[in-house]
N, C-alpha and C positions, 0 to 999 in steps of 0.2 A: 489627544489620546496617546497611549503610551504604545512603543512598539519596541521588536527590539531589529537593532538594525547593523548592520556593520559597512565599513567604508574601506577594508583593507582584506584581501585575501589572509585565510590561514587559521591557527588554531583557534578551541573555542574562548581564548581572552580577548580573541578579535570584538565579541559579539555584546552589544553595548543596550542600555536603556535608554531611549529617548522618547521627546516628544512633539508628536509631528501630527499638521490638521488630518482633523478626522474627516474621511473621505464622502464626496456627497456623492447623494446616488441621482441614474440617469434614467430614460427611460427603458423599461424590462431590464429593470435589477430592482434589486434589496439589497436595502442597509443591512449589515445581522452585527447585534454586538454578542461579540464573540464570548463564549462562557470555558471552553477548552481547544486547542487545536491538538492534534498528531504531531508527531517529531518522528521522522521518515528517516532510513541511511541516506536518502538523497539529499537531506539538509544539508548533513555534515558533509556530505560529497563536495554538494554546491560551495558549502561555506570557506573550505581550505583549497578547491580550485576554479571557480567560479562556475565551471561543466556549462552546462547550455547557456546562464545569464551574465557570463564574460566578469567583467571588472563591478564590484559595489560601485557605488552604494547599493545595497540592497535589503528586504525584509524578505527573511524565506519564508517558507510553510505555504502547504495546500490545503490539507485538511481539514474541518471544524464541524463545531456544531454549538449552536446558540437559538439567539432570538430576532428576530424580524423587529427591527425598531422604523425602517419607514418602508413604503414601496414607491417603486417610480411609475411615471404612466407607461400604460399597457399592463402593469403584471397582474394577472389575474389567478397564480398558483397560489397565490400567499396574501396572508393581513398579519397588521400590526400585530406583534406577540404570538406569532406563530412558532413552536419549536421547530427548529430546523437545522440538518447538516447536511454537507456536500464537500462538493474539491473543485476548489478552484483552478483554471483550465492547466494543466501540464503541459510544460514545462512556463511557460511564460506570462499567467495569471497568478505568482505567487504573491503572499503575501498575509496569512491568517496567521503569523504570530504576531498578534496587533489586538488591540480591545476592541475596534471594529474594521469590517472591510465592506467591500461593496463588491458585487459582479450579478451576471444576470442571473434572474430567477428559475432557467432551466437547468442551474447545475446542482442543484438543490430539491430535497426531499423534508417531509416531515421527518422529526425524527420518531424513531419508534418508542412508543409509549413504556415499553419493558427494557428501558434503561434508560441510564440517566448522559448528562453531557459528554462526560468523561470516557466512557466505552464508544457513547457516538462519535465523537469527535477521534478516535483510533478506527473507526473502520472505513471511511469514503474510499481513500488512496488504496492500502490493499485489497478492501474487498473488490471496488472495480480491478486492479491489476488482477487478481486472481480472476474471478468472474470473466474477465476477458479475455486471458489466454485461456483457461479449462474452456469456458462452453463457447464464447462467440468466435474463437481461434480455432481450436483444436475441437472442438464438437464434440465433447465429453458426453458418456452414455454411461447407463447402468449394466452395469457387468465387466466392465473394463477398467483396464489396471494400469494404474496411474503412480506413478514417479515421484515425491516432491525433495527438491534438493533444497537442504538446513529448512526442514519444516516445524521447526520452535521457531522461526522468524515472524518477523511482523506479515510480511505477504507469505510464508511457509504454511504459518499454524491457522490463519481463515482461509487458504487455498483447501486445504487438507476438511474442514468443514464441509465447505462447499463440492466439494468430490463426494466426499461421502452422502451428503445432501441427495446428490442425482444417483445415488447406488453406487459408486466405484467402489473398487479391494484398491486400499490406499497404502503405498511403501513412504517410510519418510526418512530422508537425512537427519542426523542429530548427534551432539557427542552424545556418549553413554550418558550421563548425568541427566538427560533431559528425555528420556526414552517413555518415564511415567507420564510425563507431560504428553510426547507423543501421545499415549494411551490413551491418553483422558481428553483429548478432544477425538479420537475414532480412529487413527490411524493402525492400521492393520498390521503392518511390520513396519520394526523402524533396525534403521542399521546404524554403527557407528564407526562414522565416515573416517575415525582415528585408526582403528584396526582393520577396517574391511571395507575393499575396493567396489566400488557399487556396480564397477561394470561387471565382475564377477557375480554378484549376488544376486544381480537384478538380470533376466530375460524376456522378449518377447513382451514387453509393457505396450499399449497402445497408447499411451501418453506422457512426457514427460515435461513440468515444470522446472526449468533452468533457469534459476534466481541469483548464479555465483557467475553466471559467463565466463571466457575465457576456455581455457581446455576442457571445462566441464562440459561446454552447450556442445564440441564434437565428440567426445565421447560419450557424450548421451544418444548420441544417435546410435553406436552399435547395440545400445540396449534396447530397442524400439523396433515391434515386426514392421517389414512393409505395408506402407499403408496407414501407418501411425504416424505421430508428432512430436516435434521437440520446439518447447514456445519458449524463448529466451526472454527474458526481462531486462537482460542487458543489451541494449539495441545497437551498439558496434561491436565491429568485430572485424575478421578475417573473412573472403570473401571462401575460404577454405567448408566455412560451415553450411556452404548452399551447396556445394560443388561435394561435399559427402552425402551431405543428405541425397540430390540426384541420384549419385553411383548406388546410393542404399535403398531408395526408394521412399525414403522417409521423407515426409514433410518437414523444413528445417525451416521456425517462423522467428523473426527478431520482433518487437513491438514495443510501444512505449503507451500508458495508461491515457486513456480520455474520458473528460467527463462525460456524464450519462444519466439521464436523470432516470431512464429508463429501465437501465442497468439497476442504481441504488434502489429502483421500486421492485425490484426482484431481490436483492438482496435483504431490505427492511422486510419482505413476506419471511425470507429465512428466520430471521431474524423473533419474529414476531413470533416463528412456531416451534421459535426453540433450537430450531438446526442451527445457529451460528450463534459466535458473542466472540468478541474482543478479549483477548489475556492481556491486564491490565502489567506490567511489570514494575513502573512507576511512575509518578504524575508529579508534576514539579509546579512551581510556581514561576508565571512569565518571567518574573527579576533574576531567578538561577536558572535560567538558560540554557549559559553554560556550564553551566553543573549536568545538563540531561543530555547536552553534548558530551561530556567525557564519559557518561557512560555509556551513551549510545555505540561509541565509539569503541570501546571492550569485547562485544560482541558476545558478549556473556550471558545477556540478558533473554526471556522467553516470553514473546510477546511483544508488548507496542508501549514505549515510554510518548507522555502525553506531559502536553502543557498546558497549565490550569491561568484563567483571570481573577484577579480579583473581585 
C-alpha cells in the first residue's frame, strides 16, 4: 500500500511516497481502507519537530474515514463494508495518511449517512477536541457565553457548532475577512483579533476555548467570571497558568484530545440533525501532501484541508 512517510525532520519536501506492507489486523480491530484522512496543524507540527513522536521515520495522520475491509476476532461493532470514521489514538496511534490502517474497533463510529468521506474524515480529531474541552471539561450549558479563540480554524469553527448546539451566545476570534464565515456557522460576535484586544471586548464569559496557548490561555483567564473555564488545547505551558487561574478563581484546564467512540456517537447525532458539518477548505490528493502542508501552514485557510485516496 502506498503511504506517505518521512525519515528526516523538517519542511514539507521532507514528506515522501512510499510503499510499505499493508497492515494486518488483530483481535478487536479493523482493517479500514482509507477513502480520505484529516490534515491537522499538528501534522505539520509533528512533521518539522517531531513534538511527541521524536525522530522518523514516521506516517502522520489521525483522522479518517473509510471502509471496513476485514475484522479481527472479537469485534462485534462492525462487518465487512461498513462506512466508518474515527481517530486513531493521540498522540501515538498515528498513521491514516496511508490507503489502509488497522487499530481497534472502539475508536470508530459509522459514519453518518448525510455526508460523504471527505467531510467525515475532517471531523474525528476536532470534533472530539472541541467536544471535550466545551462539554466533558468545562461542562458547557445553555445560556452561557463562550469564548472561542481563531474560530475559522479547524477545532475553532466545529467548536463554535457545538456551543451553539447546547444553546450558548458564542464570541469568536478571526481576522476581519472571515467574520461572514463566523456568521454562517452561528457565531454571535466575532472580533478581529488584528484591531481589537479580546481581553477588552470580552467579560464575564463562563467559558473559554484557548486553541493559540501561550500568553493567550493566561490572559484568557481575566476574561472568565469565577467559577468559569479556560480549556487550553495547548497542553504545555508555564506552570503560571494554574497559579492565575487559583488567585482568579477560574478553572485553568490544559488537555490533549482522546479517542471516544462515545464521544463521536454524540457528535454523528449532531451531525445527522444538522447542527454541525465540517468546512471543507481543500482536499488534496495523498501524492501532494506536500502541497496541503504548505498551505496548511499559511494559516489562511477556514476550515479543515483533507487528504483524498485514490
Amino acid at each position: 500500500m502506498r503511504a506517505v512517510r518521512q525519515d528526516e525532520l523538517g519542511g514539507p519536501e521532507v514528506l515522501k511516497i512510499v510503499d510499505v506492507p499493508r497492515p494486518q489486523v488483530r483481535a478487536n480491530e479493523i482493517l479500514v481502507r482509507v477513502h480520505a484522512a484529516g490534515l491537522n496543524p499538528t501534522d505539520w507540527k509533528h512533521r518539522a519537530t517531531g513534538g511527541f513522536l521524536g525522530e522518523p521515520p514516521f506516517t502522520l495522520g489521525w483522522d479518517l474515514s473509510g471502509v471496513v475491509e476485514e475484522t479481527g476476532v472479537g469485534v462485534a461493532r462492525f462487518r465487512v463494508g461498513d462506512e466508518v470514521m474515527g481517530m486513531l489514538s493521540y498522540p501515538f496511534g498515528h498513521g491514516s495518511h496511508a490507503e489502509y490502517v488497522t487499530a481497534p474497533a472502539r475508536w470508530f463510529v459509522r459514519k453518518p449517512h448525510s455526508i460523504d468521506h471527505v467531510e467525515a474524515a475532517a471531523l474525528p480529531l476536532v470534533s472530539l477536541t472541541a467536544w471535550q474541552a466545551l462539554v466533558e471539561n468545562a461542562g458547557l450549558q445553555a445560556g452561557q457565553r463562550v469564548l472561542i479563540h481563531a474560530a475559522a480554524g479547524g477545532v475553532g469553527h466545529v467548536a463554535a457548532q457545538i456551543a451553539k448546539a447546547r444553546g450558548a451566545h458564542v464570541t469568536g476570534t478571526a481576522s476581519k475577512g472571515k467574520h461572514e464565515f463566523l456568521r454562517s456557522i452561528g457565531v454571535d460576535e466575532a472580533i478581529d483579533y488584528r484591531t481589537t484586544d479580546f481581553a477588552e471586548a470580552v467579560a464575564n464569559a463562563d467559558v473559554v476555548l484557548d486553541t493559540l496557548g501561550g500568553d493567550h490561555s493566561i490572559r484568557s483567564l481575566h476574561v472568565v467570571r469565577p467559577g468559569g473555564a479556560v480549556v487550553s488545547i495547548v497542553p504545555v505551558g508555564t506552570e503560571e497558568f494554574y497559579e492565575e487561574g487559583k488567585r482568579l478563581g477560574v478553572r485553568a484546564i490544559r488537555m490533549l484530545v482522546d479517542s471516544s467512540h462515545a464521544h463521536l456517537d454524540a457528535i454523528t447525532e449532531l451531525v445527522e440533525a444538522g447542527q454541525l458539518r465540517a468546512t471543507i477548505a481543500a482536499a488534496f490528493p495523498l501524492a501532494e501532501a506536500a502541497e496541503a502542508h504548505r498551505l496548511g501552514e499559511t494559516n489562511r485557510t477556514s476550515g479543515k484541508i483533507v487528504l483524498t485516496m485514490p
